[in-house]
N, C-alpha and C positions, 0 to 999 in steps of 0.2 A: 223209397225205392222198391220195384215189383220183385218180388219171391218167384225164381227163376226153376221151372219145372221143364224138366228136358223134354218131358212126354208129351208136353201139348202146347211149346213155345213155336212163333210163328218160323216160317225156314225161308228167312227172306231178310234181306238188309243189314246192314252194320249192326250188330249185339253184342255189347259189353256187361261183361258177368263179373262183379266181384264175388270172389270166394275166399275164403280163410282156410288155411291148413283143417284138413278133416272133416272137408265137407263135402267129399264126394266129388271132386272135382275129373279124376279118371271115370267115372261114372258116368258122370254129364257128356264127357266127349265120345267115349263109346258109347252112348244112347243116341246123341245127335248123326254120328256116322253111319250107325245102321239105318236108322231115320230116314236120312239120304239117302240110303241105298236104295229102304224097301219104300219109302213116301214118295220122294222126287225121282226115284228114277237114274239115281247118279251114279256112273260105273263108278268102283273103288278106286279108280287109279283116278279117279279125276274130282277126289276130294283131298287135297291138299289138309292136311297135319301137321303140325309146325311145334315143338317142343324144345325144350334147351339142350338137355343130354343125351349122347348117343345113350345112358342105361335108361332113360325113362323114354327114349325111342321106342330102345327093344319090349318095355313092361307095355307100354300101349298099345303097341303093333301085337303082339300078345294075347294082352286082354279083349281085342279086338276082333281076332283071332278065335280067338273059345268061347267070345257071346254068338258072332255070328255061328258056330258051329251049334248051341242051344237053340237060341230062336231058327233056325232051321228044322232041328231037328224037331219044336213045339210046331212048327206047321206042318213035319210030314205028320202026327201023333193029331193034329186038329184037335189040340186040347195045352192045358199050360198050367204047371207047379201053381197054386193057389197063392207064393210069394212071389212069383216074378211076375209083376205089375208090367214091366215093358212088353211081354210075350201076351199078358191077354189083351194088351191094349192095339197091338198090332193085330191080333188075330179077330179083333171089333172091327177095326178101321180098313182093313183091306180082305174084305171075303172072297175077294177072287184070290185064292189058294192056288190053284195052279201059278199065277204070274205072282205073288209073292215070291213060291217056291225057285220060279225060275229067276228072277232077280237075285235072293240070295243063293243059288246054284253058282250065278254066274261071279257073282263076287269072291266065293271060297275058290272059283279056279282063276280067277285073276289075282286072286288078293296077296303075290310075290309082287306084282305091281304094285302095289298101297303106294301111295305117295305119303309116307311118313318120315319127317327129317327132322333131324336140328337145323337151325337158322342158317346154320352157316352151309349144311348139305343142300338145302332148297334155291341157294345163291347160288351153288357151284352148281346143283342139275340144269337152273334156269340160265345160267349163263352160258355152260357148255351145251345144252339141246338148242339156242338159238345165237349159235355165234353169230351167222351175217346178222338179223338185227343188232347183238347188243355189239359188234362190231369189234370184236376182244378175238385172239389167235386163239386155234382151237388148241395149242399145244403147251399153253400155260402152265406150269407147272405149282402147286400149292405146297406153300413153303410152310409148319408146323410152326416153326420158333424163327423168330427173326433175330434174338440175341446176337448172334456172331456179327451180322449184317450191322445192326443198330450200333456195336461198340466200335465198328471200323470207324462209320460216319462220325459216331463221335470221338472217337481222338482223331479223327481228321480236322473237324470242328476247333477240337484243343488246339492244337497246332497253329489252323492258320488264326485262330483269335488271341490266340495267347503268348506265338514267338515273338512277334512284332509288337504286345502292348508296353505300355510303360510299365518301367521296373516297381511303382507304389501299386498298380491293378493287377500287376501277378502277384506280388506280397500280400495286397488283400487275399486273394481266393489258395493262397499259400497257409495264410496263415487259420481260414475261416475251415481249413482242410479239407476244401476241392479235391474233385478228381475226374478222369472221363467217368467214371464207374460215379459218384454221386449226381453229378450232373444227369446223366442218363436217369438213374434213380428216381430222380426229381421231374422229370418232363414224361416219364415212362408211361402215367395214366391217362395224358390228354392226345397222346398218339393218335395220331388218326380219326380227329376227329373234330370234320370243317365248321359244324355247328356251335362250336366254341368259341365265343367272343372276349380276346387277349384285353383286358384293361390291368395295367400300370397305376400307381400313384406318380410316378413321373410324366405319365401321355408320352407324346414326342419329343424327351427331350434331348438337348445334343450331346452328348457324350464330351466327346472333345471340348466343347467349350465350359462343361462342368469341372476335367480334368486341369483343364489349364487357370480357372477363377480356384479351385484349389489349392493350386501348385503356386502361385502368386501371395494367395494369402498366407501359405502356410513360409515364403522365402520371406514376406515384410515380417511376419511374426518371429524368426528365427532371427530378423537383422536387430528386431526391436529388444529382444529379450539377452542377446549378445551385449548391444550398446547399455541398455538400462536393468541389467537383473538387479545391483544393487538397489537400487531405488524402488525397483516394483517390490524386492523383500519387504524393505523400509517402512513402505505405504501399507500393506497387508501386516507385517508384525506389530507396527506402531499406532497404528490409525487407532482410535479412540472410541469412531463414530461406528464400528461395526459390531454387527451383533454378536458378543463372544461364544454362542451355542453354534450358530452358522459356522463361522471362524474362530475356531479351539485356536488357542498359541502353538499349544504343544503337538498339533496336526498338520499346522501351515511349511512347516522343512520338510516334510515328506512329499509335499505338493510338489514344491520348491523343485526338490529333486525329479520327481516323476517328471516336469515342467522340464528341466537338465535335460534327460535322458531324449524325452518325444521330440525336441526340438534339433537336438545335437546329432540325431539319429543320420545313417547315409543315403537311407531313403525314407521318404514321408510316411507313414502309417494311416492307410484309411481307419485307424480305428484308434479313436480318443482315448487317453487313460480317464480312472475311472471320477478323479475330482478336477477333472480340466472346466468343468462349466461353473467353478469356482472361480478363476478368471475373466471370467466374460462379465461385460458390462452388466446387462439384464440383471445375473445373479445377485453380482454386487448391489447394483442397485434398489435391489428389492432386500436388500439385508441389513440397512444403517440402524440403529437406535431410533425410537420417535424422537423427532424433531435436527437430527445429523443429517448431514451431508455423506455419502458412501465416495472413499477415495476415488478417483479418476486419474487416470492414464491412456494415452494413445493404447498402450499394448493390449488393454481391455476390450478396447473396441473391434482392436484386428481380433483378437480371439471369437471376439463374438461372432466377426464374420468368416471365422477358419473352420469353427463350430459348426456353422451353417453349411459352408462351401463343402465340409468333411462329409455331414449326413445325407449331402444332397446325392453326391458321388459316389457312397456307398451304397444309398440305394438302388440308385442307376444299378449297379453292379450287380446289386443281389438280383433287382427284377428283369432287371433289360437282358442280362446273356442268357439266363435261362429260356426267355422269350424269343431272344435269336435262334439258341439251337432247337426250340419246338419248331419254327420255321425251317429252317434248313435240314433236319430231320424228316419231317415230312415231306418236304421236295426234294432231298438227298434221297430218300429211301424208294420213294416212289418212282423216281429214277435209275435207278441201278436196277429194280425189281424189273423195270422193265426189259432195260437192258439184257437182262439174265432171263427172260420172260417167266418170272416167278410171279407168286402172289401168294399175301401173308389170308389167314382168318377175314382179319379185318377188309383187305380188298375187295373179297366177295362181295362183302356189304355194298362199300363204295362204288365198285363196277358195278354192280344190278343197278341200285340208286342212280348213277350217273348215264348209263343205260336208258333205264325209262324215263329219264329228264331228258335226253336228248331230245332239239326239237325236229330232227331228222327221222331219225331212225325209234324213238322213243313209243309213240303209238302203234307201231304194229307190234314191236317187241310185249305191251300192254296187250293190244288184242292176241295176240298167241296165249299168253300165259293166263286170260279169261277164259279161252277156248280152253286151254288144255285144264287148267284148274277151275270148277265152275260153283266150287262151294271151297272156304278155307277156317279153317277153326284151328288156335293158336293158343297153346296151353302157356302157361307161365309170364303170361303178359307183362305183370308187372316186372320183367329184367330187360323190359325191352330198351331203347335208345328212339334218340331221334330217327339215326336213319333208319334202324328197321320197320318202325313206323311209315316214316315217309315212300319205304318200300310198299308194303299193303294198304297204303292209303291212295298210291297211284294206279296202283292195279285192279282195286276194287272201288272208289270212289264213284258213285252215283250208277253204278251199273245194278245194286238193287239184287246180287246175287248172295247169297247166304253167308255172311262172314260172322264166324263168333271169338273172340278175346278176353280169356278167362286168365284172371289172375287176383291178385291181394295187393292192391296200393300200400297198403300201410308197409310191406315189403320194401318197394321201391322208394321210399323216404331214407332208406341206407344206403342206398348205391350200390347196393349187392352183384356181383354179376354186371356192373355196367350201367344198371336200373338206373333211366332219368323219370323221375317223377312226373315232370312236365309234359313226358313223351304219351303217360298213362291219361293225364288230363285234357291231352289234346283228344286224345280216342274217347274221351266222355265226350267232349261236346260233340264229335262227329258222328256220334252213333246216332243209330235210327229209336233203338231202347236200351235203355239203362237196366239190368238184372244185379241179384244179388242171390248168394247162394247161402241160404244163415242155419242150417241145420248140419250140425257137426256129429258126425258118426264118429267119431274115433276116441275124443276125452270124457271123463268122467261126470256126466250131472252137476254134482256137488262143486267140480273143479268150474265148470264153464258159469253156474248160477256165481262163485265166489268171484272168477275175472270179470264177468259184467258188472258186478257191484265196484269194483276197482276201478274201471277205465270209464261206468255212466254214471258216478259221483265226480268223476273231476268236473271242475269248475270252468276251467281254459278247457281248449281244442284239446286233444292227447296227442293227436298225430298232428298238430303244429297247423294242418292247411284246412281251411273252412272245408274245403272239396272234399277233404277225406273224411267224415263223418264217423264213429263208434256205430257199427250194426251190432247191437247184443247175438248172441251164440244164441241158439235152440235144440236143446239135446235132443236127440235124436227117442222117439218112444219107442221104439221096438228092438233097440240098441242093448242088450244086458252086457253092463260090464264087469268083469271080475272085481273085487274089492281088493284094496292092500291093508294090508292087517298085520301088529305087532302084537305080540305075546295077546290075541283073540281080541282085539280090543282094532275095530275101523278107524284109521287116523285119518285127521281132517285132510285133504287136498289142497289146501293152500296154506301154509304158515310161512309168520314173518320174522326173522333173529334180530335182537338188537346189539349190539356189541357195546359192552359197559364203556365208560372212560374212566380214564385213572383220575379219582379224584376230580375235583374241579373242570379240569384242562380237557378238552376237545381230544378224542385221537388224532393222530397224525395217520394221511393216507399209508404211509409204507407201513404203522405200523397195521392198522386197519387191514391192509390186505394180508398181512400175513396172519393174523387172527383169523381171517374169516377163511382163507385155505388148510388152517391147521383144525377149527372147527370143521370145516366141510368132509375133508378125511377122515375123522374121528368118527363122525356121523356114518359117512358109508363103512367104516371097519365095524360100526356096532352091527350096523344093520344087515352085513354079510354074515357077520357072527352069531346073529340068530337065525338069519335064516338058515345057514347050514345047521343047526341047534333044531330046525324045524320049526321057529317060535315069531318066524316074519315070514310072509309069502303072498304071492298076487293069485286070489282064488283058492286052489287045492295044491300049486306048486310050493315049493320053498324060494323065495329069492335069491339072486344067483346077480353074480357084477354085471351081464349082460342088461340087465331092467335098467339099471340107471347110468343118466347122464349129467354132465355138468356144465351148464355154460357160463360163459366169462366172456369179459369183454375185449381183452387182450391177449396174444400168444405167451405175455410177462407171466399174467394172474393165469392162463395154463400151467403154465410151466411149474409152477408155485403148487396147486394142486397136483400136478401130478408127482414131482418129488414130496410130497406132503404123503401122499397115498404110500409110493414106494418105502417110504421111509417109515412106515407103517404095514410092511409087506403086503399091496395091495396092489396085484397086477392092473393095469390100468392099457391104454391105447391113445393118444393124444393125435386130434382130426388137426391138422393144421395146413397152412400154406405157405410157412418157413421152404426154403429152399435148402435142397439136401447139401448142396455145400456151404451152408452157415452151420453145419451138427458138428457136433465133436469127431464124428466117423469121419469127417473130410481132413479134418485138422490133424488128428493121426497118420490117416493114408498116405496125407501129402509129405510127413516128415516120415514115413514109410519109404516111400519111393525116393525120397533126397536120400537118401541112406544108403538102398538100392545102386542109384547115380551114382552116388560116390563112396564106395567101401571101403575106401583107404581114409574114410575123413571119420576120426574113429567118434569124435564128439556126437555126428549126426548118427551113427550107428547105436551111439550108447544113448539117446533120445527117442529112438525107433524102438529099441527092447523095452523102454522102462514104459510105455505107453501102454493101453489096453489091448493093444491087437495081437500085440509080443506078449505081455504081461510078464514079463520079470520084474521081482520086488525089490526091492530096496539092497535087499541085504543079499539078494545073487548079484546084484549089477556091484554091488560091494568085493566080492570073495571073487569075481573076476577077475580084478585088478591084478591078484595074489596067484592067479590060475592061467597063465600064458598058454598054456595048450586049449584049458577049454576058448579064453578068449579069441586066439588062431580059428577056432575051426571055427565060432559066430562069424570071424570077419572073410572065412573063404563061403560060408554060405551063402552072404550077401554078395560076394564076390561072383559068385553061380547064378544067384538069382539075376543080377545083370546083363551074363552071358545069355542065356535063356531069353532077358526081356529084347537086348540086342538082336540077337539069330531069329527068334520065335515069332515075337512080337509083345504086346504087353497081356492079353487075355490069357494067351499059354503061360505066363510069369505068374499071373495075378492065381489062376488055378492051381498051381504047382504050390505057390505060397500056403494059400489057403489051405489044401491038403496037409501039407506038412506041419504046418505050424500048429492045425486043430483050431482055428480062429472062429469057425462057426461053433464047438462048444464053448468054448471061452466065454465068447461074447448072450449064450446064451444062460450062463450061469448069474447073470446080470438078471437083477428083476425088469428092467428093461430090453435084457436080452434083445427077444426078435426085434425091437425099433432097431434097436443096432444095429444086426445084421441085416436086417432090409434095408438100413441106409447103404451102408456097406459093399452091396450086394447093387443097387440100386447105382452106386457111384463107378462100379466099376463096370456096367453096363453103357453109362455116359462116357467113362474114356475108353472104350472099347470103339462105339461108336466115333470118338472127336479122334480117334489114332490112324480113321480112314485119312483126314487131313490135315494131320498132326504127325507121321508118320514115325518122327524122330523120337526117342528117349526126352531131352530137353525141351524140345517143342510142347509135347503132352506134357510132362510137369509144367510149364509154362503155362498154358493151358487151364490145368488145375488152381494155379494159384491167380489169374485172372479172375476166373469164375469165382475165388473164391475171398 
């Protein structure tokens, strides 16, 4: 693969650039953009920039920004910093100085125009600047969260699939602990998105007819086991021929019974007890003694096919609703949106996409958005998707106009962000060249020489697809990095822990991760402990918790660390994307506000104090009991606060609370404090918000405990 130099790469065709974290990837695309501005001649607004987040919008539109303002400023001076390699190479290639100057003149007063967007802003500019092509109302409204929307369709879904099924498939998803909120949970990632091919281990199979060859074998096995239990005991306690490890004696009456109970039940249970295939033929028959005959019975054989008939039905169940309500979700949703002329993120996508596939209106929509964008360079490629792909694959496919897509496949092998893999490999084979960006500015020498010995010693692929190849790292030579250094002594950059085991035996995972979060904390408290000692530090600084970080693979093994740290007094900050009504701060607030609702229900008031928002202890909620005046005025307080959330509304209640109670020190004498109260603070922003239509007191608690 060719080692990709922005400064002298051709500015023409499809260019796919892999880059690794730290290698200059902001670099490459403001090099390329000025490029275009001062080489090809391309106004700024009509070089299209495409990035995931609106913050690394705003750092490139930025960066962008402050080069052009340099390299202008090296051509008014006709001379260039001896390190900025871009400024002399521009002031080589283009000696007419006057028209440099006025090209970039013209750029720094247009460049409020930049066309720099996330994916999802370049969808809505291009949709809404060419409504009559892309044939969408100009007055669509763009919906943030479709949750509210989503859980309607789905207990509507519940409803009409679940009032009318039979009483054994509601028992199943009764007992598996369904609900509209897991269902949704469950189908919430493939939302929206048509490139998804649904395959079952059932295919097409009929439902109904699987329910009723269930329902059949399970009424002959209930007449069988009625007419003959003595005798199938008989057979299985007595029998001779079977193997007594398979068939313990003193195991088979528990069967017995279990057998009692599944059978005699008032409605079937899609779900076998756990030694029912101890009955079935098959079993039996694979368990006699060499050279015995294994007991036989009609009722062995119905089990064997009730067995059958059970697991067929239940997997229907588990795969097939799920698959319904992804369909009817998507064309539920997609319908009422319209209705309501909304439109989620995800639309954008699909309307641009459905847009430029039209075979009507699809090619002018294309030649506009050539015309108006006539170079596009697309940072973070690898989080892309099919369709956004198939977005700039139809807009720019064979027109030969400058397109670059910069990113790190090895990223996209996780699905981060959305990232299909496939979508990155499609854009290899369509490019015109293939770049790599392998010179890393930002880690350590020592660190990048140790990960390449790591990932070009394995033996298999590392990233699992031939296509994604190990480019070793190239540190960068002009790069000086500060050293980290413990009591004077440079420590290696990559070491590996082994965690002993007890004795002989393997650790066990739980125990395993709780060692290696009680080690990892231990470690960051020495290492904060010198450096405020002075005696660790990066270069001439001291080491401070800001330096380091921890990753895990799980929000579990977070969590673990970070009470590991806390409980070690080690402020910490935990990046996650737990939802703030799964925190403790919701689980509080909400038996806060039932309290609030109801002040005369003294239980839920004495649950609202003992909790961390209130924080009375033990032994005040004790001496209460004993203290009728103080406990009178807790319960006229709550009784106020009511009145207030009544008359006021809930944000004037939730402020009035907060002030009075002192709930922001409270919460902040917590070594976790600020998480707290930014959840906190965070939550009652959401019901502030959900009380425009929610208006009622019970409605918004409703509300909360849905969400939560």
């Amino acid at each position: 693969m060719e080692r990709f130099d922005p400064l002298y790469a051709p500015l023409t065709g499809l260019n796919l650039i892999e880059a690794s974290a730290g290698t200059g990837k902001t670099y490459t695309l403001t090099t390329l953009v000025l490029r275009l501005v001062m080489e090809a001649a391309v106004p700024v607004n009509r070089i299209l920039v495409v990035t995931y987040t609106n913050a690394a919008t705003k750092e490139l539109r930025d960066r962008i920004r402050e080069r052009l303002g340099q390299i202008r400023q090296a051509f008014l001076r006709g001379r260039a910093e001896e390190d900025d390699e871009f400024s002399l190479r521009m002031l080589d290639v283009l000696p007419d100085r006057d028209l440099a100057i006025r090209r970039l003149n013209n750029a720094a007063r247009g460049f409020d125009e930049a066309a720099i967007f996330t994916i999802h802003g370049f969808c809505q500019r291009a949709l809404g600047d060419s409504a009559f092509e892309s044939g969408l109302s100009f007055e669509t409204e763009v919906l943030a969260d479709t949750g509210d929307l989503l859980q309607e369709i789905v207990e509507d879904f519940w409803r009409r699939e679940f009032y009318p099924a039979s009483p054994m498939v509601v028992q199943y998803f009764l007992d598996k602990k369904y609900s509209p909120e897991k269902l949704l949970a469950n189908i919430r990632p493939h939302l929206g998105k048509p490139y998804l091919q649904v395959v079952t281990p059932e295919g097409n199979a009929n439902g109904a007819a699987l329910e009723q060859a269930f329902a059949t074998a399970w009424r002959r096995a209930q007449q069988l086991w009625l007419e003959g239990r003595a005798g199938i005991e008989d057979l299985l306690l007595n029998s001779k021929a079977l193997n007594g490890n398979a068939y313990r004696k003193d195991s088979i009456p528990r069967w017995l019974e279990a057998m009692d109970r599944y059978l005699t039940a008032e409605i079937p249970k899609l779900e076998l007890f756990e030694q029912f295939e101890k009955f079935t033929a098959s079993k039996l028959q694979a368990s006699p003694k060499k050279g015995q005959t294994a007991p036989q019975h009609v009722f062995f054989d119905v089990c064997e096919t009730l067995k059958g008939a059970c697991e067929a039905l239940a997997d229907y169940c588990r795969h097939q609703v799920p698959v319904k309500l992804l369909a009817y979700c998507n064309a539920e949703l997609a319908a009422r949106k319209r209705r309501q002329q909304l439109q989620s993120y995800d639309d954008l996508l699909l309307n641009l996409r459905e847009a430029l596939n039209n075979p009507r209106r699809g090619p002018a929509l294309v030649d506009t958005l050539r015309h108006r964008y006539a170079a596009a360079l697309i940072d973070e490629f690898q989080d892309t998707d099919p369709i956004q792909y198939e977005i700039f694959r139809r807009i720019y496919a064979g027109a030969n106009q400058p397109v670059f897509l910069v990113g790190d496949p090895k990223q996209a092998i996780y699905s981060f962000r959305g990232a299909d893999i496939f979508a990155y490999l499609a854009a290899r084979h369509d490019a015109t060249r293939d770049y790599t960006l392998d010179v890393n500015w930002r880690s350590d020498p020592r660190l990048l020489t140790a990960l390449n010995a790591v990932f070009g010693a394995a033996r298999t692929q590392p990233f699992l697809f031939d296509a994604i190849g190990f480019q070793p790292a190239v540190p960068a030579e002009r790069k000086r990095h500060e050293p980290f250094w413990i009591q004077g002594r440079n420590e290696p950059p990559l070491q590996v822990w082994w965690l002993e085991p007890d004795g002989d035996q393997p650790l066990g995972k739980g125990i395993a991760n709780e060692r290696a979060a009680r080690a990892t904390a231990a470690e960051i408290a020495r290492l904060l402990n010198l450096g405020a000692r002075g005696q660790a530090g990066i270069g001439n600084r001291p080491l401070v918790g800001g330096d380091i970080a921890v990753l895990v693979r799980s929000h579990r093994q977070g969590r673990m660390i970070r009470e590991q740290l806390l409980r070690l007094r080690v402020p910490c900050v935990q990046h996650v994307d737990d939802s703030v009504f799964a925190s403790a701060e919701a689980e509080q607030l909400e038996a806060v506000l039932v309290a609030v609702l109801e002040p005369g229900d003294e239980g839920q008031v004495r649950a609202a104090l003992a909790g961390d928002l209130f924080g009375l202890s033990g032994e005040e909620l004790y001496r209460l009991r004993d203290d009728e005046q103080a406990w009178a005025r807790w319960l006229e307080t709550f009784q106020a606060y009511r009145q207030q959330w009544r008359d006021e509304g809930f944000i004037h209640f939730f402020r009035t609370w907060l002030n009075e109670q002192a709930v922001a020190p409270r919460l902040l004498a917590f070594q976790d404090g600020e998480r707290r109260l930014t959840n906190l603070l965070h939550l009652a922003e959401l019901l502030h918000v959900a009380s425009r239509a929610h208006p009622g007191m019970t409605g918004l608690l409703k509300w909360l405990g849905d969400h939560r």
